[in-house]
C-alpha positions as CSV (number, residue, x, y, z in Angstrom):
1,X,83.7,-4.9,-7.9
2,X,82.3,-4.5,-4.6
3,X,83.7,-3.7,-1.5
4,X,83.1,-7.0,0.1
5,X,85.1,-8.7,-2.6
6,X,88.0,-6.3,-2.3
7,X,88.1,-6.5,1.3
8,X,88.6,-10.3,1.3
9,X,91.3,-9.9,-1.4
10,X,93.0,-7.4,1.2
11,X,92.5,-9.8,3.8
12,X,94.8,-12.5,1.4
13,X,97.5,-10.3,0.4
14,X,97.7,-8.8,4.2
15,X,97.7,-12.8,5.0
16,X,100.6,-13.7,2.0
17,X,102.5,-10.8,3.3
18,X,102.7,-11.8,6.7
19,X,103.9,-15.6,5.5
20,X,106.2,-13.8,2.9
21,X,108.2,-11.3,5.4
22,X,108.5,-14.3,8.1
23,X,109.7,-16.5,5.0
24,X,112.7,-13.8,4.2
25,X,113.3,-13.2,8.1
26,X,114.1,-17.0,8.9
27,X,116.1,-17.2,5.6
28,X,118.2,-13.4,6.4
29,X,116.9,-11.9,2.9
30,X,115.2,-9.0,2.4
31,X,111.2,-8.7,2.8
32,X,110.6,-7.3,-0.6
33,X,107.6,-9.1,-2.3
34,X,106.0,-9.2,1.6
35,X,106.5,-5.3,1.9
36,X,104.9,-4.6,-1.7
37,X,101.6,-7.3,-0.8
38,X,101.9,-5.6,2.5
39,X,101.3,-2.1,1.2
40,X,98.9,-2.9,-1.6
41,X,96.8,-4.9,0.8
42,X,96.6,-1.8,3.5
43,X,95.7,0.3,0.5
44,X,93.0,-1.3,-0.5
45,X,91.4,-1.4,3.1
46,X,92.1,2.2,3.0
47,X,90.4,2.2,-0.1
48,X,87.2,0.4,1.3
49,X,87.5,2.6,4.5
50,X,87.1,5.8,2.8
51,X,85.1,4.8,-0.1
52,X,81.9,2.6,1.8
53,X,79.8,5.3,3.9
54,X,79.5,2.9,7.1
55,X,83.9,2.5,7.3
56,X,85.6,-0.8,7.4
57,X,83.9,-3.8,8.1
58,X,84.3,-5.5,11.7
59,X,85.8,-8.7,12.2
60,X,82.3,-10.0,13.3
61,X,80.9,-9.7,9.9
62,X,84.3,-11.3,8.2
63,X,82.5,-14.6,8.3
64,X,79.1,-13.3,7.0
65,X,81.1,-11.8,4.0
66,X,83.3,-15.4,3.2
67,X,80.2,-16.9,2.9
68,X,77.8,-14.8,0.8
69,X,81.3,-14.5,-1.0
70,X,81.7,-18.1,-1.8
71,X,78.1,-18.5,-2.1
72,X,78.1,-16.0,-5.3
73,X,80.6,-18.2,-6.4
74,X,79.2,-21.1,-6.6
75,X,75.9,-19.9,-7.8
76,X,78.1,-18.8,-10.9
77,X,78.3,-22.3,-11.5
C-alpha cells in the first residue's frame, strides 16, 4: 500500500477520533474507541514519517494527494 494511501487513512481515523472523544465528553463517558483510533492513527503517521525518506507530507500537498487518490479510484472503475 503506499504511503499516500496510508496517510489519508491516518488523516480519517485522527478525524473519527477527534468526533469520537468530543462525542463521549458531552455525554460524561469515557473516550475509549476515540483514544484507540487516536493512537492507531498517530502510529501510522509515525509509520509514514520514518518509513518515506523525504518525512511526513505537508499540509500543502494534502490536497494533491486526495485527488490523485480519488483519481486512482475512479480509474479502477
Amino acid at each position: 500500500m503506499s504511503h499516500e494511501l496510508i496517510f489519508l487513512g491516518a488523516l480519517g481515523l485522527l478525524l473519527m477520533a477527534f468526533v469520537s472523544v468530543v462525542g463521549a465528553w458531552t455525554n460524561n463517558r469515557k473516550p475509549f474507541v476515540g483514544v484507540i483510533l487516536g493512537a492507531t492513527g498517530a502510529a501510522l503517521l509515525a509509520m509514514i514519517h520514518f518509513d518515506r525518506a523525504a518525512g511526513l507530507y505537508s499540509f500543502d500537498e494534502v490536497p494533491d494527494i486526495v485527488v490523485r487518490a480519488v483519481a486512482s479510484l475512479i480509474s479502477m472503475f
